[in-house]
N, C-alpha and C positions, 0 to 999 in steps of 0.2 A: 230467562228474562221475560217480562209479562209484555207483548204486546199493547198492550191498557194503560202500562206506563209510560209509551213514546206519543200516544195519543193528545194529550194538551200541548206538546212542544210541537207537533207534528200540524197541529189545524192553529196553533199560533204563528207559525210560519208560513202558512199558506194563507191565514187572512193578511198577512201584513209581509209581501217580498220584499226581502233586502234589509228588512228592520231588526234583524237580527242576527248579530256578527257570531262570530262561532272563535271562542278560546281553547286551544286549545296545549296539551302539552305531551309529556314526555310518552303518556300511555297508550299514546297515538303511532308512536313511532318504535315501542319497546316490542311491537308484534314481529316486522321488519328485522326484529335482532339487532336493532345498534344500541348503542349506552345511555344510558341517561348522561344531564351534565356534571350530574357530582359525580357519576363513573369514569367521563373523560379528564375530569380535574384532577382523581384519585391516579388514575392512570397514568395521568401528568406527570404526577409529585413520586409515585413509585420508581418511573422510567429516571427520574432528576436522582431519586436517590443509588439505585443500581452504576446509573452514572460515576458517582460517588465512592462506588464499594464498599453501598449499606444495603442492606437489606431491611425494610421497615413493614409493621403490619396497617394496614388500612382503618383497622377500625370501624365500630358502625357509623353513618354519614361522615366516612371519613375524617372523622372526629382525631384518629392518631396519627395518618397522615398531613395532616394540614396543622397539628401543633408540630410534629417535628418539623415541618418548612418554616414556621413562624418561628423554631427555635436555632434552627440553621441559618437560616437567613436574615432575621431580625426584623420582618414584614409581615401581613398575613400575605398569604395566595395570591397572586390577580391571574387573569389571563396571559397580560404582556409578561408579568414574571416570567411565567412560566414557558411563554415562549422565548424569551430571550434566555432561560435556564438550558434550552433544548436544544438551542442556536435553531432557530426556527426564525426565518423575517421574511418580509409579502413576499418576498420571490420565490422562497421554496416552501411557502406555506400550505401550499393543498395539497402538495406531496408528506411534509413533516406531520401535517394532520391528518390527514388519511387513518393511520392505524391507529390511534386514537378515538377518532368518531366513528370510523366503522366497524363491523364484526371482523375476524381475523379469521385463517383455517390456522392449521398447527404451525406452522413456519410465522405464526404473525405478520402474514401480508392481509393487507387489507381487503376484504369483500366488497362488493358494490351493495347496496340497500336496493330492494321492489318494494314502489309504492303498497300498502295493505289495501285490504278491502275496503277500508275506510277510507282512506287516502280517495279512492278510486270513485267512492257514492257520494265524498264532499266536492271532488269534480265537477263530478254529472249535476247534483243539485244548485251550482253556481253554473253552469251551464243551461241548464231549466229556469234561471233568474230569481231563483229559490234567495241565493245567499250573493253577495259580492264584499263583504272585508271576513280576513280570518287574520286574527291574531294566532299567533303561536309563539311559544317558549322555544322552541324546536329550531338547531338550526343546522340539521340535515335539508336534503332539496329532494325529499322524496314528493310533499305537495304540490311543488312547482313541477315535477316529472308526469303527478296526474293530472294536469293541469295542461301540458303538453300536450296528451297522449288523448286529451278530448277536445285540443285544439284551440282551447280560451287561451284569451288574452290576459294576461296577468302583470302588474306589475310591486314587484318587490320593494318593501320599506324596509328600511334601518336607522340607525341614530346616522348614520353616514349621510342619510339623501336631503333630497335642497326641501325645506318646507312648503316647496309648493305642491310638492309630493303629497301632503297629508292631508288627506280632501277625507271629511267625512259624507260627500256625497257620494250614493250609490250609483255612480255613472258608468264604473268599470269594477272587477274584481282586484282587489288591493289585497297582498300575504304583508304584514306587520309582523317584520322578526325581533320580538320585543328584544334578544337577549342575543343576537347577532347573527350574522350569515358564514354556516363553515368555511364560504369560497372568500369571503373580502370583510374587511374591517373588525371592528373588537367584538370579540364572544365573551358573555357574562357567563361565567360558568363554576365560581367559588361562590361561598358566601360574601365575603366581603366586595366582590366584582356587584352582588344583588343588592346591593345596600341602597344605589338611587341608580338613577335614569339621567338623561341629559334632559332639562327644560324643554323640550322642543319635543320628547318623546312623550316627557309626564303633561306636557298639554295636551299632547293627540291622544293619550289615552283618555285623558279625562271628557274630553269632547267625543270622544267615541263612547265609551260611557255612562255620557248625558243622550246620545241620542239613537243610542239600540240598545235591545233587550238583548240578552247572552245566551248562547247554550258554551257550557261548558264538559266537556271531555277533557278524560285523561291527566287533569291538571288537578293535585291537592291541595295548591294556596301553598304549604307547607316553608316550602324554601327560598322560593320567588315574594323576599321578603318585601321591596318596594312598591312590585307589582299590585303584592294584594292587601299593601295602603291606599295606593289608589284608586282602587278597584271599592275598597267599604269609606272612601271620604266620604262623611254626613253632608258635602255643599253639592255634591254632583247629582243633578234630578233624575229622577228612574222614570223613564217614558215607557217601558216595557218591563216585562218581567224577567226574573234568570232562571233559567233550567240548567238544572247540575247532573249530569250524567255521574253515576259514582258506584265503584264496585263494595265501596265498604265508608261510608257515610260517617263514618266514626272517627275518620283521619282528618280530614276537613276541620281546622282550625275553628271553633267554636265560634269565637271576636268574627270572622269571617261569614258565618249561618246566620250569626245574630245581626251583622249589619246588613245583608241584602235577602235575607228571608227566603230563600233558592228553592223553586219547587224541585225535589230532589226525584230523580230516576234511577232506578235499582240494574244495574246491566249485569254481563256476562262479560262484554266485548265491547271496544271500540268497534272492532269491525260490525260485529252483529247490530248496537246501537243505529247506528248511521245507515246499514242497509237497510233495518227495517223503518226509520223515518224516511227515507228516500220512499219508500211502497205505500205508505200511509197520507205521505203529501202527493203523491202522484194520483191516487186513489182520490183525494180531494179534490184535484185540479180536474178529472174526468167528473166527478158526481155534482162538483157546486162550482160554477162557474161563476165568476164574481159580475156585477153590472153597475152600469152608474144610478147611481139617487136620485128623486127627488128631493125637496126643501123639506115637505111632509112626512114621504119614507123615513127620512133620516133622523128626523126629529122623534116617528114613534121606535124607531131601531136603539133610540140611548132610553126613551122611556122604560123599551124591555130590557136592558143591559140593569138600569137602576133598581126592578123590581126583583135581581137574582139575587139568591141571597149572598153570594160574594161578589158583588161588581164590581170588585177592583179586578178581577180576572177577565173581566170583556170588555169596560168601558173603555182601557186605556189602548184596547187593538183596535176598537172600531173607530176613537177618535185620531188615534195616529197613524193608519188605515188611509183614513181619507184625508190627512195632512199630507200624506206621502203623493196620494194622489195628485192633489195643487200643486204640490211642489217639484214632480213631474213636468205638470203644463207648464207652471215658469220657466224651469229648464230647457225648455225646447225651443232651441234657438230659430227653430224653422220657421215658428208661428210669427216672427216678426219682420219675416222677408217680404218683401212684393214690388213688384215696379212702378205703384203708384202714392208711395209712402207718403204722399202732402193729398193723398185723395180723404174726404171724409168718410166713404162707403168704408174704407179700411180700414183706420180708428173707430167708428162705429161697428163694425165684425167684431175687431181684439178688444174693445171695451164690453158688449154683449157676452165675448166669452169667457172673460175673468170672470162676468159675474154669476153667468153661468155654473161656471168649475167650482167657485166659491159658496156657493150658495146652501149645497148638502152642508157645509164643513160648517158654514156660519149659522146654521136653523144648531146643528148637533152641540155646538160650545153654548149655544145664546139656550140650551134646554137644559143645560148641565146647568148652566147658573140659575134657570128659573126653580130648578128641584133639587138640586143638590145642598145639603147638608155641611158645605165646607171639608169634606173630601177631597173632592175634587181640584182644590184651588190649585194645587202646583200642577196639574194637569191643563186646568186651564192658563194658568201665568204660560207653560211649558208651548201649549199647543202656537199661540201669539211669537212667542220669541223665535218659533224654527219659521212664521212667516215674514215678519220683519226681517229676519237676519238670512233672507231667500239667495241663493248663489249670484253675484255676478253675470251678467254676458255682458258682449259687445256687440251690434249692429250691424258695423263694418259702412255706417253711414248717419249723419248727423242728425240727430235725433229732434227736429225741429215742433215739434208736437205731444211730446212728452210719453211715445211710446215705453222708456224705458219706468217712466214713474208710474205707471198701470202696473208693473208687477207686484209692487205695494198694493192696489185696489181690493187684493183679497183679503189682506193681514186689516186691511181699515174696516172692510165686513165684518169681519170676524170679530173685531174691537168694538165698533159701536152695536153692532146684535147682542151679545154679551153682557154689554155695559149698561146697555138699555131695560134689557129684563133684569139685570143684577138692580138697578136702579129702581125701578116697579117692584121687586121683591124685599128691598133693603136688604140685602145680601152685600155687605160692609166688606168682608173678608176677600169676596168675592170681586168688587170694583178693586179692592186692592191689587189682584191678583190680576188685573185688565189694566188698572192705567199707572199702576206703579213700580211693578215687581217687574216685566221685562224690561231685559236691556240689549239694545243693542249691538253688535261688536266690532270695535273697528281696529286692525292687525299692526303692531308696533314692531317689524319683522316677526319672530317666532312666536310672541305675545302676544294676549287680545287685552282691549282696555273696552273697559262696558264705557258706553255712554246712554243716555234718555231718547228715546226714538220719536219723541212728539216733532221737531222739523221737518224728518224725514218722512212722518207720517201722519198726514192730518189734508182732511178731507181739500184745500185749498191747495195744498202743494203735488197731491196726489191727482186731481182731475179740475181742478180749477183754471188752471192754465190754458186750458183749450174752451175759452167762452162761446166762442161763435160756434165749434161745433157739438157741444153740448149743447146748446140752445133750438138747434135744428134736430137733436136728438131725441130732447126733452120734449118737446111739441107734437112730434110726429107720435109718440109713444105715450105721451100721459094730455096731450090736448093743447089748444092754442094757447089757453089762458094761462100755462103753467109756466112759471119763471125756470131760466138754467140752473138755480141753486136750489132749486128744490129736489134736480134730478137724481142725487145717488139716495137722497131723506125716501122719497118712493120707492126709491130700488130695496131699499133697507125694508118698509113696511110690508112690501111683498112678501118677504122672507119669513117676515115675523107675526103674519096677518093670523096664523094659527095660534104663536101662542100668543099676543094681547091683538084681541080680534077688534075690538074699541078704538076708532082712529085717533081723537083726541084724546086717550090714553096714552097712548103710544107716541105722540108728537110733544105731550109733557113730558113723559116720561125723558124722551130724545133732549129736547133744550136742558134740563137739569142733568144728563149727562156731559155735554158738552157743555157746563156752566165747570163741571167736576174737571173733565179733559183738561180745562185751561187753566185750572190752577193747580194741577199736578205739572202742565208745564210751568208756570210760573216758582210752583217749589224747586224742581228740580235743573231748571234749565239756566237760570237767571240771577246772576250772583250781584249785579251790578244795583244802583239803588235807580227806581223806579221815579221817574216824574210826573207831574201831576198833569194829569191830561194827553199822555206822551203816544199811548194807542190809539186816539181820537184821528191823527193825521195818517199814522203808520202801523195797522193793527199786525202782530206776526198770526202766521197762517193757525198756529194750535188754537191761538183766539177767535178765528172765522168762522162763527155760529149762525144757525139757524135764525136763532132769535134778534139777533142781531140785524142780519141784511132786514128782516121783515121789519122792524123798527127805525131804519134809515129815514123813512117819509115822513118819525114821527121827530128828527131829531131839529131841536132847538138852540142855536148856539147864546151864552151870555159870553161876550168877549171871544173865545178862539175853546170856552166848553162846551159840550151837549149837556142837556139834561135828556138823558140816558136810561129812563125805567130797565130795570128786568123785568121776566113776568112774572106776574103772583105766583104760579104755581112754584115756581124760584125760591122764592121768599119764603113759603110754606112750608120747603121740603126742610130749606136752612132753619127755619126756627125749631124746628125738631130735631135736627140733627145731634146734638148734643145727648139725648137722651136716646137714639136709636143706633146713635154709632161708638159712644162707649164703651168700652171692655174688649172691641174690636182690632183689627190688624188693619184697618182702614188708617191713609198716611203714615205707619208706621206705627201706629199704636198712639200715637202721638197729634190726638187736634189741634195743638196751638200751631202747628205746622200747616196745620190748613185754612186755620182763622188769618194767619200772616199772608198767606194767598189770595188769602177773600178781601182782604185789606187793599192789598199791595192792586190786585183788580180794579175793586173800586178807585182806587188813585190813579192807574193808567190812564181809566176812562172819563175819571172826574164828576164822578157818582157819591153818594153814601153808602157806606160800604150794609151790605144787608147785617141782618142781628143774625147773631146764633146761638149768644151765651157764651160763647168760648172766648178763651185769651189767649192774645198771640203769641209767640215766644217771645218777640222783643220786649210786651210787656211784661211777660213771667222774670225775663233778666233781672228787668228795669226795678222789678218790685223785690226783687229777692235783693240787690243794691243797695238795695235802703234800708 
């Protein structure tokens, strides 16, 4: 095996810990000498027929055993079959299974299994904080033995455990027995046992997934037929890449190679595989010692990633790298303690720090969209949805300040930086992939149900709340004469002072994004019909823009309306829009969707709705009716 070839799966894991779960299967375990699962099935079906006083041949993939069970019995194979064929039930089950899934000496008693070498360096590397989920086919407990024997903490999934269990964050080392545990519950171990998953499994996999890159061992896709449906679904985003560890590259299901594109590794060994990545990320971890960013660093770091000639092999560790990062900080339940929780010095620390933490991650996404080419878009949609949809805590004290809604603060950086420069570039595809395309999730027991994340997340619901002391915050840091709604709009230009160095570039640019913001909420949030003037008394938070507070002093009521200008630069950007956002994935490919928003605007506030050229969809109805 080439040393040269562990090298890219070796320094992608060491830029990005824990972002990459590790699959593995039977050729992990076949070193050890126990069976594979179509060995313990065949085993199964031989023992059922001896039983019998038949003698039957196996077959290649037990192709003649499992038609004579299907012809004896009138079924195909399951698990339960076959343990109820055996008289095998939970009580005598790890004894009846025993000689089955372990090796035997001659009298066919069963052997214990030692963890392999492998077994032993994917330990250590979840113990160095290298890795924390490993799926496996496998349900021997020799992983869980070296996992012991290095003293981690581990806890074991099956289709058995309570879904609160299936955490894709990396807060602890999790084994995912996709296909069951020798010691308890159902083992998938025929073909017809692989055919689906329970909902509750084919979610957690699909979420695992969507949010680590793979290294795969020992597993050939081959038999684990549902598995490696879900594994090439076209809906699940790849934030990372897969590396395929593989002794012969040829067995590997073709439909398989062609949907996840696997940078492929030539081995000898599982075992050999794994020790020598273990040597090569340790080797990293003493020579390159990772640090925090700057706004600037970080910005010229995707510069260089864009100018390689494959950047999809670096951009997406550097940017998911320092998502992982943020989304550490939120995690840490620590940073929200203190005994003075209604003091302003306090909120003023945890607000300075999100913005802080956020700030590399928000200059890196807001660069991707100033240069990027539309590559990048589901990177960037991807990178926004894992901040909105940021873990849970609890306090453990009433949050009268809005502590817990600063965890948002970063995911709203990262959305208006983005949207800003996407907006200044007319990158169409791009604003798509910022104000439209995530969703946020919210859990219906084992099921997620997307919803539109603008309530949850928009600059008034996020930091608004706390007036007086942003107001004390804003003055002391940007001057007296500065109002509290302009505080996070400054904290934004900071960020973004490199790339549009032009302040009133930047603060047009800003208002016509948050013109855009508020009617992606209005498409998407707002089914009910809109009345005339009905924002003027009660605007919802998506709608609390820049431009807006700053025109309050100009507003004029006739009856209970304003006369409500936008600003030119507003007007400007819409009158072009038709010819600059065409052909585009902007609102769905579909303007009349955005013209009904711009409409339905203009009516909340009791304005004319601005020109764009476009028709709305009602009118598209209305005229094709006729």
């Amino acid at each position: 095996m080439s040393t040269d070839g562990v090298v890219p799966v070796a320094y992608a894991m060491h830029a990005s810990p824990k972002r990459y779960a590790l699959l593995l299967g039977a050729g992990i375990s076949v070193a050890a000498g126990l069976p594979t699962a179509s060995d313990v099935s065949g085993n199964m079906i031989l023992a059922i027929a001896r039983g019998r006083g038949e003698e039957i041949e196996r077959g290649e993939n037990n192709k003649v055993c499992l038609a004579w069970f299907k012809d004896t019995f009138g079924e195909p194979a399951t698990f339960q079959r076959l343990m109820r064929e055996l008289g095998i039930s939970e009580e005598n089950r790890k004894d009846g299974l025993k000689k089955f899934i372990y090796k035997t000496d001659d009298d066919r008693n069963p052997l214990s299994g030692i963890p392999t070498e492998a077994h032993r360096a994917i330990a250590r590397l979840v113990k160095s904080a290298m890795i924390s989920l490993i799926i496996t086919t496998n349900f021997d407990t020799l992983m869980e033995e070296a996992l012991k024997a290095e003293k981690v903490p581990y806890e074991v999934i099956t289709e058995e455990s309570d879904i609160k269990q299936m955490s894709v964050f990396p807060d602890r080392c999790r084994v995912l027995k996709v296909n069951g545990d020798f010691e308890r519950g159902t083992l998938r171990i025929t073909p017809e046992d692989l055919k689906n998953y329970p909902p509750a499994i084919e979610d957690y996999l699909r979420r695992i997934f969507g949010e680590y890159g793979l290294v795969i061992c020992g597993w050939s896709g081959i038999y684990d037929t549902h598995l490696s449906r879900i594994l090439c679904a076209a809906d699940i985003p790849r934030r990372y890449p897969v590396f395929w560890s593989w002794k012969n590259e040829r067995r590997v299901p073709p439909e398989v190679c062609q949907a996840l594109l696997p940078n492929g590794i030539n081995i000898d060994s599982a075992d050999e595989f794994f020790k020598t990545l273990e040597v090569i990320i340790e080797r990293f971890s003493r020579y390159e010692p990772r640090s925090t960013l700057s706004a600037t660093a970080a910005m010229k770091k995707v510069k260089d990633a864009l100018r390689e000639t494959k950047p999809e092999l670096f951009l997406p560790d550097l940017i998911n790298e320092e998502t992982d990062r943020v989304l550490a900080f939120l995690a840490d339940r620590s940073r929200y303690k203190t005994d003075t929780i209604d003091g302003k010095e306090f909120y003023t620390t945890i607000l300075r720090e999100h913005e802080d933490v956020a700030a590399p991650l928000a200059a890196m996404v807001a660069t991707v969209a100033q240069y990027d080419d539309d590559t990048f878009t589901d990177l960037v949609k991807d990178t926004i949805e894992r901040l909105i949809n940021v873990p849970p805590i609890t306090l453990g004290f009433v949050d009268t300040k809005g502590l817990l809604r600063l965890r948002h603060y970063p995911a709203l950086l990262v959305i208006y930086a983005s949207g800003v420069v996407a907006v200044r570039t007319r990158h169409f595809n791009t604003l798509e992939a910022i104000v439209r395309r995530p969703m946020k999730y919210q859990y219906e027991g084992a099921l997620r149900e997307k919803v539109r994340y603008y309530l949850d997340i928009n600059i008034w619901n996020v930091i608004g709340c706390c007036q007086e002391w942003i107001t004390n915050i804003t003055q002391k840091r940007f001057g007296t004469e500065t109002r509290y709604q302009d505080y996070p709009y400054l904290v934004m230009y900071e960020i973004m002072q490199v790339l549009i160095p032009n302040r009133a570039v930047f603060f047009e640019s800003l208002d016509i994004f948050e013109y855009i913001f508020g009617l992606a909420y209005l498409t998407g949030s707002i089914e009910e019909a809109i009345e005339k003037g009905e924002f003027c008394s009660s605007t919802p938070g998506p709608l609390q823009s820049r431009h807006l507070y700053l025109r309050q002093n100009l507003l004029r009521y006739q009856g209970h309306y304003p006369i409500f200008p936008l600003p030119s630069h507003v007007y400007i950007f819409l009158a072009d829009l038709k010819q600059n956002a065409e052909g585009s994935t902007f609102f769905e490919g579909d303007l009349s969707l955005f013209e009904e928003a711009n409409q339905n605007y203009a009516k909340g506030f009791g304005i004319n709705p601005p020109k764009t050229g476009l028709t709305s969809r009602k009118s598209l109805i209305k005229s094709n009716c006729l």
